[in-house]
N, C-alpha and C positions, 0 to 999 in steps of 0.2 A: 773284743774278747777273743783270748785264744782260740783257733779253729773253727769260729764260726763263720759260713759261709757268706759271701757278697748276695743279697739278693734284694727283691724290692720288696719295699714296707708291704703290698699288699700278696703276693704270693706267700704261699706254705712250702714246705720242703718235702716235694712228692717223688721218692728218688727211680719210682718206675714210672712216671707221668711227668706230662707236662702241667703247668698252672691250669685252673680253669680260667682265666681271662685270656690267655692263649691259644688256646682249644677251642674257645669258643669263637674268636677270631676264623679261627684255621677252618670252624663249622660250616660260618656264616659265606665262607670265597667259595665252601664250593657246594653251597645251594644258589642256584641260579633263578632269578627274578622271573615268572609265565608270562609272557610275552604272548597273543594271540596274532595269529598270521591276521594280517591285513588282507581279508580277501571274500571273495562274493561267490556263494554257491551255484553250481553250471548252469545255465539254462535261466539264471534272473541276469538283471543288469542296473544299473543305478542311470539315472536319466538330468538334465542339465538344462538347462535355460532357452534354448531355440527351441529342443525338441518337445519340450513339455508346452513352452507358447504355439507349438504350430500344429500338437494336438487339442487342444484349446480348443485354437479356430477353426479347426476339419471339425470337431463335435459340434462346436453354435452352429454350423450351416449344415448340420446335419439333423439336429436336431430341427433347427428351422422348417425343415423336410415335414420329418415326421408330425409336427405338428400342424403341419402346413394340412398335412391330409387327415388329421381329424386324432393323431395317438397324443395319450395325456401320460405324463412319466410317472413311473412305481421306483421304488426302490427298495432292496431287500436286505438282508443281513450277509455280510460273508459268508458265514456257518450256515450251513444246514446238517440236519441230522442225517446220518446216513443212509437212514433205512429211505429215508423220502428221496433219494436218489435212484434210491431202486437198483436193478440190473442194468438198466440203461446206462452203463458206465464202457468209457473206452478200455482198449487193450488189455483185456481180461489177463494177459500171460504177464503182463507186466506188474511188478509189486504194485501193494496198497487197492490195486481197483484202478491205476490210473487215477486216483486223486489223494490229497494230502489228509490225514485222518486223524484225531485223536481224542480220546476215553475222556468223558468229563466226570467230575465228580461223583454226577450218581449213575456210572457206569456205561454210562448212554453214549454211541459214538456220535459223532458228529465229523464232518469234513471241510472242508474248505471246497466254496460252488466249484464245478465244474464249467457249469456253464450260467445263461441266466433263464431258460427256459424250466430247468425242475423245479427251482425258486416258483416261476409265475405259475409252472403247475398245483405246487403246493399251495399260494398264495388265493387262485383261484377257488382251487376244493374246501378254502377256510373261510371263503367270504363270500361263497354263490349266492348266496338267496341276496345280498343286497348290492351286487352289482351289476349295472345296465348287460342285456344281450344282445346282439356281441360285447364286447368288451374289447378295446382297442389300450395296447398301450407300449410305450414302448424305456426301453431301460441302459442306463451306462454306466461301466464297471467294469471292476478287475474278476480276471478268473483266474483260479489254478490247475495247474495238470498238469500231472506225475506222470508224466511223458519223455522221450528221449531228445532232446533238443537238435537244432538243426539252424541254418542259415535261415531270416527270419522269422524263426520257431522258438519261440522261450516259455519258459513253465510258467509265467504270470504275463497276462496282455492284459489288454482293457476290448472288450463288444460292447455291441451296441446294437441293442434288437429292436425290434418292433414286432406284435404279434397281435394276431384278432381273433380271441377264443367266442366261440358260441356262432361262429357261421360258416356253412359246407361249402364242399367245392362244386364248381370250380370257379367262384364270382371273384371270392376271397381272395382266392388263391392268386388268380389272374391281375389281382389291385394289389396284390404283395410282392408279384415278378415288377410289374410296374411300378411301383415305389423304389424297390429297390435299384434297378438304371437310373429312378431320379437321386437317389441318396449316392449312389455313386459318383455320379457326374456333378453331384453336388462339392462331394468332397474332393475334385480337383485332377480326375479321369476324364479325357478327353472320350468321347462315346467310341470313335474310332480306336481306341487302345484297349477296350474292353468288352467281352461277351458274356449276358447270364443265360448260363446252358441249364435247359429243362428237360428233366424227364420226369418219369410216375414211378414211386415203389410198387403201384400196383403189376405194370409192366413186369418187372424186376419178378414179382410174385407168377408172372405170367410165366417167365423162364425157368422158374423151379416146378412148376408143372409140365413145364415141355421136359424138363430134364432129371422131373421124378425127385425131388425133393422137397415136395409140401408136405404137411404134417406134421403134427406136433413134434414126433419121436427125428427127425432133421433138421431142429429148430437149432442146435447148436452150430452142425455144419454150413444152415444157409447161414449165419453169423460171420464165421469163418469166410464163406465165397464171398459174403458183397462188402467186408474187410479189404479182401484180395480182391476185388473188382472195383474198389476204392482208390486201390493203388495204380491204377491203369497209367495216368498221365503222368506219375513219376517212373515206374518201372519198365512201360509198355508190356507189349505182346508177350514179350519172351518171360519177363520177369513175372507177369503177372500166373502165367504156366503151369512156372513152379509153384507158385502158392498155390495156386488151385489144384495141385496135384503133389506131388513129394514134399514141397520145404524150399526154405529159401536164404542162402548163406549171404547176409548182407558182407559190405568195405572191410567192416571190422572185424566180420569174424561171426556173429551173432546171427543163432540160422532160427529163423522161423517156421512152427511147422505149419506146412498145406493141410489141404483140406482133404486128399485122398480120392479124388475125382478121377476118372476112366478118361483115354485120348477124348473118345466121343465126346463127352458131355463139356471135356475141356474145354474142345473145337467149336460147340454149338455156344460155349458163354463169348469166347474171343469172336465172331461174329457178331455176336449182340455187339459186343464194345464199340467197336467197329464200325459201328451204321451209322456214323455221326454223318454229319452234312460234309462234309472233304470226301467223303468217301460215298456218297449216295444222290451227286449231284441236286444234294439241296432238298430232299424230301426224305430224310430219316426215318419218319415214321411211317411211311409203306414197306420198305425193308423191315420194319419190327413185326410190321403185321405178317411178313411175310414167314420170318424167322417164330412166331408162335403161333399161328395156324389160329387156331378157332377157339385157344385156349379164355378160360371165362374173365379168369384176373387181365392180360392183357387185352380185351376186346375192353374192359371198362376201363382201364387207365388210358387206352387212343380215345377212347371218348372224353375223357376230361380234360386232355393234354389238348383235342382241338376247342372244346370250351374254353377254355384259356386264351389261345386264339384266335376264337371268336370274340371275346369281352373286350380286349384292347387294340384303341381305334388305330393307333398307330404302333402296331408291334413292330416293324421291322427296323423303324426308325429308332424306337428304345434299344435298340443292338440284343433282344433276346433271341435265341436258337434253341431249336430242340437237339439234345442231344443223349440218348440213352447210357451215353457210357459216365454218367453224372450217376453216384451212387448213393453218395454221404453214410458217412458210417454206422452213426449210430441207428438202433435197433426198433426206437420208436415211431419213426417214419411210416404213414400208410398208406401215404398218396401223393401228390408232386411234392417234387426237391427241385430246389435250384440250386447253381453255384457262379459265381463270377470269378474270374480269370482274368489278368492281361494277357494281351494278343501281341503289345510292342515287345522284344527283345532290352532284358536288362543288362547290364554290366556293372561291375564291379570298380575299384578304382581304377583296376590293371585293366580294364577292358574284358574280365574272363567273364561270360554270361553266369548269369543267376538264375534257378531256380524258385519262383519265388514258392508256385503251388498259387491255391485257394486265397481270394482277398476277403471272402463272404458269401454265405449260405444258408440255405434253409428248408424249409417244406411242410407237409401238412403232417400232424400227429393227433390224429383223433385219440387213440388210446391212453393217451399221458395222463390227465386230470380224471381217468378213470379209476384211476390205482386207488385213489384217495375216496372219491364220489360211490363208485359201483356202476357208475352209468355213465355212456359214453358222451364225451361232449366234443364235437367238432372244434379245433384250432390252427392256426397254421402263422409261422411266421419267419422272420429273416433275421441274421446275424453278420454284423460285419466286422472282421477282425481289424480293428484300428491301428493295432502294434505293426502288424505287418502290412496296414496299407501305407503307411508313414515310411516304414524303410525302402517301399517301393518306389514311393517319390521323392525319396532321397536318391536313389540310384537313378532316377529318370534324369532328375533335373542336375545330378553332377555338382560333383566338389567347387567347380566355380560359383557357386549360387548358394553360399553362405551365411544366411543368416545376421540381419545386421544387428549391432547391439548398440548399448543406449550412448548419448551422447557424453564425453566426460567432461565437466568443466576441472580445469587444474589449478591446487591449493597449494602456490605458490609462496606464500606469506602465509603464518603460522597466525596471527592477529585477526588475519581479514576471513577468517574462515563465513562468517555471519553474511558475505557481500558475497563469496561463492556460494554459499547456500540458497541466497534468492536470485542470483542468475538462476541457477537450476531450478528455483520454484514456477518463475516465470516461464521458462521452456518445458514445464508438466503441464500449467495450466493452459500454454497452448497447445496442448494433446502430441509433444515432442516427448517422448523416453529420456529422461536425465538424470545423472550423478555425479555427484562430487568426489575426489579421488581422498582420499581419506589415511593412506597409508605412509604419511611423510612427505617431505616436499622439494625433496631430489629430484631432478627437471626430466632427467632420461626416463629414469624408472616409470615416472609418473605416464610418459609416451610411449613406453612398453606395455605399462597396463591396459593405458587406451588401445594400442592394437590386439590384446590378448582378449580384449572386450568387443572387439570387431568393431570400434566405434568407429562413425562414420567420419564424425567432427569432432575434436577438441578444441574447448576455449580456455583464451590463455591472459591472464592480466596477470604481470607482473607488477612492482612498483613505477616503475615508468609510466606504464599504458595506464594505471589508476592515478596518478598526477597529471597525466593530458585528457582524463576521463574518457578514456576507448579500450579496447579489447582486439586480442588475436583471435584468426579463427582460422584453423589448421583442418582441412580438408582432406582427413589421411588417406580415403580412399584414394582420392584422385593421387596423393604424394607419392604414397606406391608404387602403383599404375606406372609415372614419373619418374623416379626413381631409378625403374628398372630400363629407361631410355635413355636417360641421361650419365653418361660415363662421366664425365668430365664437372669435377667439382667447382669451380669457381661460375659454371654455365647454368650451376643448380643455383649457386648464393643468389645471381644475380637475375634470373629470373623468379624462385619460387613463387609460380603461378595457383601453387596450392594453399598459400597462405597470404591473407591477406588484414588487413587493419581495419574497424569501424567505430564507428562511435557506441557508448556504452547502450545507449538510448535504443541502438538498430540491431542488438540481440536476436531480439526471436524473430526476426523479420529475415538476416542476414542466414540464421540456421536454415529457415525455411526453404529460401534459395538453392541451399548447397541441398538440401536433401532431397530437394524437387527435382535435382538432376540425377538422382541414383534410382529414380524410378523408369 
């Protein structure tokens, strides 16, 4: 037809537009597809195969411990409500309370534990009348805290308490310092690399009478000071100053306020801290006595603190010391506190030292399961941070001493998968680690896996060695090792001493061997 325009059967003739199948084309290129960042919030971390087996095995011989000496496990909910938390919450200045919080349905808050002791407080004040007194028990689990993260510090770890509600000090107290060196040294602390440092919050309570801060109406500032007296072994003398006096402008910037304390009373706390055993040739608490005079709170905490060591036959041997500058933060505390330390210097890969702080801790809290009850019930127990005892003994023992992983048999032949499968059965049920490579049966690839698996051993049948009925066994550690000695390639063909040939029959016998030498 005259003048009519060229266009396609399905557009219209829109002479100030484009088509709508054009347009909507043109929509579609420039909305772009949400994509979420692949990525993990600060302060958590995602965990892998070694470190997860080797917290494992620090828990069973830890637990072993604890039940060794008479505690039976509880276990409680992630959640608790808020309110049963109480004030007893870390770093007031810091959002949320210092823990993770949120509104449930019928308005009620609820948090994610902090720790595991509010739990057992709560747990106790709900089941008194039918549990034994004392009550012994001990618990393992994740916690959270809405805290600032730090070199091994993350907002989620796993503890592991032990605690004995319904008996005074200082019997208690003294069989909880002692358990605690054996749970340590259980989990793989040489006693020489470790101290649990003792003192009393009553003590603590004593200093605020020598320095005029008891009573209720100071209840927020003594908060504040034994925060900042908490801090002592990361910040020392100087740092600890400021807090307890002006404020305190941390690396990044971020100033925290002091407490507002006078030179005096500054001078009389940094004394206390001070009186540990390094500085008191070895009897700290005559210097304490010395430092509060005739005050009521410290004359009753030197007397529980030598109770203590009076009760255990062998204290010096368990690596425990008193030492007052031991504070522990929280608020609950009314009577001894311990804390464990390493004493060996850590490093890092580069060699720069590490900070690790605190591996575990604890003390007496009479007042907790009062909250709930009305009436005081004597408790006292320990806590041992597992996350960070684990990255310690990663730094002790060093990047050489990796973790082996399981043995690979290689699936050479696409048919015989059935024949690798029970090689592997055969070296599980002799209490060997093993797997079949599963991902194709590419020969390199397959011996890349195995090292990225840190396998110790690959076995290897091709069709050849399954027509003579025998097998390869490739000893990759020692190949390695080998490897990096030997320059000269035709010296490696003609020796490889790391791989050798057997009969199908001499499997788990022949793994055996090789793995008997990497212990």
């Amino acid at each position: 037809m005259a003048g009519r325009l060229n266009r396609p059967p399905h557009c219209s003739i829109r002479p100030l537009g484009l088509c709508p199948r054009v347009m909507a084309q043109k929509q579609n290129k420039k909305q772009k597809t949400f994509r979420p960042k692949a990525r993990i919030p600060r302060g958590f971390r995602d965990r892998l195969g070694a470190e997860i087996a080797a917290e494992r095995e620090m828990l069973a011989r830890i637990s072993a411990v604890y039940e060794a000496w008479g505690f039976d496990p509880l276990e409680t909910p992630a959640f608790e409500y808020t309110d049963a938390l109480g004030k007893f919450l870390p770093d007031v200045d810091r959002p949320n309370q210092g823990v993770f919080s949120l509104q449930d349905d019928d308005e009620q808050w609820m948090s994610l534990r902090y720790d595991l002791t509010a739990p057992l407080a709560r747990f106790v004040a709900e089941n008194y009348d039918g549990l034994p007194k004392p009550f012994r028990r001990y618990q393992i689990g994740p916690v959270w805290r809405n805290e600032k993260p730090g070199p091994g510090r993350f907002r989620q770890f796993t503890q592991c308490d032990a605690d004995t509600v319904g008996a005074p000090a200082p019997y208690a107290d003294a069989e909880i310092c002692a358990l605690f060196a054996d749970v340590i040294a259980a989990a793989g602390i040489a006693r020489e690399d470790y101290f649990v440092r003792v003192s009393n919050r009553k003590i603590v309570d004593g200093l605020f009478e020598k320095i005029g801060l008891e009573g209720e109406t100071n209840a927020e500032t003594r908060l504040t000071v034994m925060r900042s007296m908490d801090k002592f072994d990361k910040f020392g003398a100087a740092g600890v100053a400021l807090l307890l006096g002006p404020g305190r402008k941390d690396e990044s910037g971020d100033f925290t306020d002091g407490a507002g304390l006078d030179d005096t009373r500054i001078d009389t706390v940094l004394s206390f801290l001070q009186s540990g055993p390094e500085n008191t040739g070895g009897d700290p608490l005559a210097m304490i006595a010395d430092i509060l005079g005739d005050t009521e709170s410290g004359a009753a905490g030197l007397e529980e603190l030598y109770g203590i060591k009076s009760s255990i036959p062998d204290f010096e041997r368990r690596s425990i010391i008193f030492d007052c500058s031991v504070i522990r933060g929280l608020d609950y505390y009314t009577g001894p506190v311990f804390e464990a330390e390493f004493t060996s210097t850590l490093t890092d890969a580069k060699g720069r030292p590490v900070q690790m702080g605190s591996i575990g801790g604890g003390g007496r809290y009479d007042g907790l399961v009062k909250r709930f009850k009305g009436v005081e019930v004597p408790a006292v127990g320990v806590s041992v941070g597992i996350s960070r005892l684990l990255a310690a003994l990663e730094l002790k023992k060093g990047a050489g001493d990796a973790a082996q992983g399981p043995v690979v048999v290689l699936a050479l032949e696409k048919d015989q998968m059935a024949a690798y499968q029970k090689m592997a059965a055969e070296l599980r049920a002799a209490g060997i680690r093993a797997e079949v490579y599963l991902g194709g049966s590419n020969f390199g690839k397959q011996l890349k896996y195995a090292d990225k698996r840190v396998a110790p051993v690959a076995v290897i049948q091709g069709s050849e060695e399954r027509e003579q009925g025998a097998l390869q066994i490739k000893d990759l550690i020692l190949g390695a090792e080998l490897s990096k000695q030997i320059e000269d390639n035709a010296e490696w063909r003609e020796g490889q001493p790391a791989q050798f040939s057997i009969k199908r029959e001499e499997l788990v016998e022949a793994v055996k061997k090789v793995l008997a030498r990497k212990r």
